[in-house]
C-alpha positions as CSV (number, residue, x, y, z in Angstrom):
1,X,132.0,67.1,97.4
2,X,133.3,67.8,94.0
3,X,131.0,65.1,91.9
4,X,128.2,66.1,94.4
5,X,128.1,70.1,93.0
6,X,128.5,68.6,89.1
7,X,125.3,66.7,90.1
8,X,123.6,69.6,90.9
9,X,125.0,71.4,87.6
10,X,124.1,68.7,85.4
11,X,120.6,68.7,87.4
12,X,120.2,72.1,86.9
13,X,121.3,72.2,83.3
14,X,119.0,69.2,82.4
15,X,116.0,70.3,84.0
16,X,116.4,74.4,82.6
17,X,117.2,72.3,78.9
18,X,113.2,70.4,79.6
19,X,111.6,73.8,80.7
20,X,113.4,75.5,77.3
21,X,111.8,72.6,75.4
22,X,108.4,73.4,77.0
23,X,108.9,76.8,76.0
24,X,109.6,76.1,72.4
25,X,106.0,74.3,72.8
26,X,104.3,77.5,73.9
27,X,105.8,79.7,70.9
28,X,104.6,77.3,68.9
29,X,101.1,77.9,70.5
30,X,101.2,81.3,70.1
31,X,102.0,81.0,66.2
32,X,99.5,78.7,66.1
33,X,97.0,81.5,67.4
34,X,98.8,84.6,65.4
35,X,98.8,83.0,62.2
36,X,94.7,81.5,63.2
37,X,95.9,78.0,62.3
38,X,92.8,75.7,63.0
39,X,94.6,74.2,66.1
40,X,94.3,77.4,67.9
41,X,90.5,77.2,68.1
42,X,90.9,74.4,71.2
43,X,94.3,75.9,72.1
44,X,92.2,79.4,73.6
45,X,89.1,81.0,74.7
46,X,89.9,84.2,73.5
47,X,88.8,85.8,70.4
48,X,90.9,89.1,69.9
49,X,93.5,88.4,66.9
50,X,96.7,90.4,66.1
51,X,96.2,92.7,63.5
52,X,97.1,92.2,60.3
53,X,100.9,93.9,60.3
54,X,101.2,92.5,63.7
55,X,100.7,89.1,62.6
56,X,103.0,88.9,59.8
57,X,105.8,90.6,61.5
58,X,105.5,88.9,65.1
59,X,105.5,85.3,62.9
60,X,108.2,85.2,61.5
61,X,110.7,86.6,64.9
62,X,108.6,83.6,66.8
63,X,109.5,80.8,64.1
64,X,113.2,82.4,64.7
65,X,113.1,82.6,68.3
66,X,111.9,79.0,68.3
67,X,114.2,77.7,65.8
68,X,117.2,79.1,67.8
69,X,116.3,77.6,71.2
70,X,116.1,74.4,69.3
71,X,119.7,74.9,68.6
72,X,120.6,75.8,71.8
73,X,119.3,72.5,72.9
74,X,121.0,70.7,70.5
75,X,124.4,72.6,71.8
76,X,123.6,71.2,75.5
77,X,123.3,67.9,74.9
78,X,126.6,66.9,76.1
79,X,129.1,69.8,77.8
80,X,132.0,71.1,76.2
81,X,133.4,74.8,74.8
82,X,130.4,74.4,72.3
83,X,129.3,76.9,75.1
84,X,130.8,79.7,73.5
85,X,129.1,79.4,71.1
86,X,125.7,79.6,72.8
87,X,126.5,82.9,73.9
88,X,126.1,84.1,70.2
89,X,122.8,82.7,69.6
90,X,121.7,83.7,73.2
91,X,122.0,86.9,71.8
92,X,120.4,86.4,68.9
93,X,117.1,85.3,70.8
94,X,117.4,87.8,73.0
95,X,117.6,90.6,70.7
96,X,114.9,88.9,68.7
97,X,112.7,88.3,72.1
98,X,113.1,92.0,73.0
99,X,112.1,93.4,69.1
100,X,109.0,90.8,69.2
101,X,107.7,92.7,73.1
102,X,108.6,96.0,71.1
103,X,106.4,95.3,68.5
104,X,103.5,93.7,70.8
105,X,103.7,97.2,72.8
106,X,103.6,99.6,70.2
107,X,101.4,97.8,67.4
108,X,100.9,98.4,63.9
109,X,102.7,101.2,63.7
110,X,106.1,99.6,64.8
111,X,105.3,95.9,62.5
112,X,104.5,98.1,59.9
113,X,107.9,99.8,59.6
114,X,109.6,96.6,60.2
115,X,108.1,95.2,57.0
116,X,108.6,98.4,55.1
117,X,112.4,98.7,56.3
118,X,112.5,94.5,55.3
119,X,111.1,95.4,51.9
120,X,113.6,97.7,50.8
121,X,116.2,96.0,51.9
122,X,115.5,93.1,50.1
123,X,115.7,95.7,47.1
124,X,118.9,96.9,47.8
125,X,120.3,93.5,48.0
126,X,119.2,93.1,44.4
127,X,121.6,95.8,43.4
128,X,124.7,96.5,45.7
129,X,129.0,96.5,45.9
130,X,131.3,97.0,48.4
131,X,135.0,98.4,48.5
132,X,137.6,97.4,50.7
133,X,141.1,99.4,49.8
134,X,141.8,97.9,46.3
135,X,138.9,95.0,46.5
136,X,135.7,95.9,45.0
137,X,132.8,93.2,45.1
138,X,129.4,94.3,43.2
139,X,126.2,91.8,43.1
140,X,123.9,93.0,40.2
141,X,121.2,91.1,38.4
142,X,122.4,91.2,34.4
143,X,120.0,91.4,32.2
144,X,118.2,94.1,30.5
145,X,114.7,92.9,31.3
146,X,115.9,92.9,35.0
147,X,117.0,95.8,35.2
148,X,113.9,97.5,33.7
149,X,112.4,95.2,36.3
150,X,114.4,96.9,39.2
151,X,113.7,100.3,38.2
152,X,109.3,99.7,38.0
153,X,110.2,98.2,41.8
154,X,112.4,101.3,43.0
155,X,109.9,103.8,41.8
156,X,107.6,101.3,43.9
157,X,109.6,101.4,46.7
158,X,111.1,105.2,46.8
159,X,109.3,106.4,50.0
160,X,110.6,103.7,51.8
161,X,114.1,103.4,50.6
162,X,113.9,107.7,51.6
163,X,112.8,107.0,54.9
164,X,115.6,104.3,55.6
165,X,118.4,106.4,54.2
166,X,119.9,109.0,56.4
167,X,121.4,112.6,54.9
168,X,124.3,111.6,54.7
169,X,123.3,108.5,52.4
170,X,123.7,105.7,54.6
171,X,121.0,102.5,55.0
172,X,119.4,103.1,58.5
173,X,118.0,100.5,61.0
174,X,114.8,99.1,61.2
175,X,114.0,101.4,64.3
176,X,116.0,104.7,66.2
177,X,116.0,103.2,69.1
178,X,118.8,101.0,71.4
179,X,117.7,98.0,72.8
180,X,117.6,99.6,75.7
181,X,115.1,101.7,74.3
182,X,113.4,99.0,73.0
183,X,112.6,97.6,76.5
184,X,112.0,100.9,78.1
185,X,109.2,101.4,75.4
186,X,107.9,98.0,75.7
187,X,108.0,97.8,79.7
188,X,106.3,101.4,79.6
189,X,103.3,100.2,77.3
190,X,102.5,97.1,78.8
191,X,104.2,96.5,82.8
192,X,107.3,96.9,84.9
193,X,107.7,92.9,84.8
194,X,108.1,92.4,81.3
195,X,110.9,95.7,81.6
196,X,112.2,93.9,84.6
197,X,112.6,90.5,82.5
198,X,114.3,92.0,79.5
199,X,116.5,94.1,81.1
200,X,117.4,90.7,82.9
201,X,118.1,88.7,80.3
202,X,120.2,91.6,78.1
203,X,122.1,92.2,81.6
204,X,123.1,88.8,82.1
205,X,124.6,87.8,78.2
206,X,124.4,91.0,76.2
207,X,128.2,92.6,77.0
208,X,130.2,88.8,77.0
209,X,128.1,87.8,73.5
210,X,129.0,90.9,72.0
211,X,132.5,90.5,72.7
212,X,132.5,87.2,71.4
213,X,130.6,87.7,68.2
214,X,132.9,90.3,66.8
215,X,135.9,87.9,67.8
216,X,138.2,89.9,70.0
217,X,140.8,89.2,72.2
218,X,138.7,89.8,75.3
219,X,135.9,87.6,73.9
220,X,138.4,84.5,73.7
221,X,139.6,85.4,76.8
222,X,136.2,85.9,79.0
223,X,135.3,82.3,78.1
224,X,138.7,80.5,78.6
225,X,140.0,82.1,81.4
226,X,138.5,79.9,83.5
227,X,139.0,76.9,82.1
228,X,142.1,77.4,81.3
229,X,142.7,78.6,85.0
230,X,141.0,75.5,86.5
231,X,142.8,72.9,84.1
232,X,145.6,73.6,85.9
233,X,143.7,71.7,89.3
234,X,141.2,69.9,88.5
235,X,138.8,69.0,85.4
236,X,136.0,68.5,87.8
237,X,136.6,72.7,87.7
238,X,136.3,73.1,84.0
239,X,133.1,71.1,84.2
240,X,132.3,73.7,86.9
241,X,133.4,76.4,85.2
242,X,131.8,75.9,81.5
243,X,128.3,74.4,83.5
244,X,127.8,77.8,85.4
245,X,127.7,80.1,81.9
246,X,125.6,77.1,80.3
247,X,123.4,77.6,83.2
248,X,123.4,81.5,82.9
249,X,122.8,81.5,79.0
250,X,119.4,78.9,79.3
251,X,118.1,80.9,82.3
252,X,118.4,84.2,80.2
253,X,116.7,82.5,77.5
254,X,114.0,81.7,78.9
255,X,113.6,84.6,80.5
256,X,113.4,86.5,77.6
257,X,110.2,84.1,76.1
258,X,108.7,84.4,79.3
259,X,108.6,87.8,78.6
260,X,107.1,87.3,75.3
261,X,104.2,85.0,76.4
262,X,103.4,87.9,79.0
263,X,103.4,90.5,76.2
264,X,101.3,88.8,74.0
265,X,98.7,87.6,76.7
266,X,99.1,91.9,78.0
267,X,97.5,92.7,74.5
268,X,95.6,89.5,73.2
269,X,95.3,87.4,76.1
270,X,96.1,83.8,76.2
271,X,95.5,83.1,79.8
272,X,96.2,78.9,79.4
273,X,99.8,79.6,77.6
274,X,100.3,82.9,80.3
275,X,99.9,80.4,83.1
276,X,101.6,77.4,81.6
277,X,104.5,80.0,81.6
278,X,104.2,81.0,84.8
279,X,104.4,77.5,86.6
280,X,107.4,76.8,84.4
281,X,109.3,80.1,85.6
282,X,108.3,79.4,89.5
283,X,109.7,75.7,88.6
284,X,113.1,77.1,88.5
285,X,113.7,78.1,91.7
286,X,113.1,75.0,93.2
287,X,116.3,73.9,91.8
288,X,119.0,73.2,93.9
289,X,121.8,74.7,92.0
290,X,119.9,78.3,93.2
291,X,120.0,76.9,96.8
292,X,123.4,75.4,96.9
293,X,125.6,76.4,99.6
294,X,128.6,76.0,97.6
């Protein structure tokens, strides 16, 4: 019974790992369409095209959201505590996934500010120190033709430094708003299923990956309790044990792009990528790791 319900793990892991891989195709599609690469022309019928702001923010987050599912699948091609780590860049295309529907529901006005907050960040990186106790660390470019340099680009750049500095001097986020927020806004603009999918897939990684990205005690232990529990039976159980949050961390994955390819069909439509998702997400529970009795 015991190498009967690791078959059905490994089943389930392998087949979530193909439909991730198809997904990666369909983000791929959808760059193809916001950046009007000549491939999207035979890709889909529709004609409407992100605007402008939309389009260079939105590009970027997919290229990211792609490039971290690739490494997820490159973390599950064998098991093993690698898992952990999948938890952090779970997160990351989560996070990413949920800012991308933000963006898609609220339109120029939200890609607009991320590029504005992007832009003057990238200028304060040019110039900046930090002071631990009796360590100070400053990064500065040298010369004087830099520097005369820097100041043309401040004066540039002053509204939006102002409106990303709070009153008591600190550097504020690209957006006011939780993440929480983030999906409220984006299930209120477009429909309760996209809200429904990315409060999912934060609920089901958010709290444990944020535990184990800032390295606590609790996020060691959250991952290793079990296998450290089970390796006192049975390995079979740490196969168990690691396979069920491997399994958890893919399905939240692709929840999370599933919402994105119903967001961006919502506003520009891309029925043939919309469905293609669709069938893929109804795939999953045929799997017999969502049947099993044990």
């Amino acid at each position: 019974m015991a190498c009967e319900a690791i078959e059905v793990y490994n089943e389930c892991q392998n087949t979530l790992c193909r439909i991730l891989n198809q997904y990666i195709d369909i983000v791929n599609e959808i760059i193809a369409v916001t950046i009007g690469h000549e491939s999207a022309i035979h890709l889909r019928q529709e004609q409407s095209q992100p605007e402008s702001a939309v389009s260079s923010a939105i590009t970027c987050m997919l290229l990211a959201v792609g490039s971290s599912s690739n490494t997820i699948l490159k973390l599950s091609e064998s098991p093993g505590l690698q898992t952990r780590d999948c938890y952090v860049v779970a997160r990351l295309i989560i996070e990413t996934s949920v800012n991308i529907c933000y963006i898609l529901a609220v339109g120029e006005e939200a890609a607009e500010r991320s590029i504005r907050h992007s832009r003057q960040k990238a200028y304060r990186d040019l110039d900046r120190n930090s002071v631990i106790g009796s360590s100070n660390i400053e990064f500065k470019l040298a010369n004087d033709d830099n520097k005369e340099l820097l100041a043309i680009v401040r004066e540039e750049l002053k509204k939006d430094i102002l409106e990303f500095t709070s009153l008591t001097g600190r550097e504020k986020s690209w957006v006011d708003l939780s993440i929480d927020d983030r999906i409220e806004i984006a299930g209120g603009k477009l429909n309760e299923s996209i809200l429904t999918k990315l409060h999912y897939a934060r609920f089901m990684i958010y709290r444990d990956s944020s535990e184990i990205l800032h390295g606590s005690y609790h996020g060691t232990f959250l991952f290793f309790r079990g296998c450290l529990k089970e390796a006192r039976h049975d390995s079979e159980d740490i196969i168990r044990s690691i396979g069920s949050q491997h399994i958890l961390i893919l399905l939240s994955i692709i929840i999370a792009i599933n919402a994105i390819v119903e967001s961006f069909h919502m506003i520009y439509g891309f029925i043939s990528v919309y469905q293609k998702s669709r069938d893929l997400f109804k795939s999953i529970y045929d799997l017999q790791y969502f049947n099993h009795s044990s």
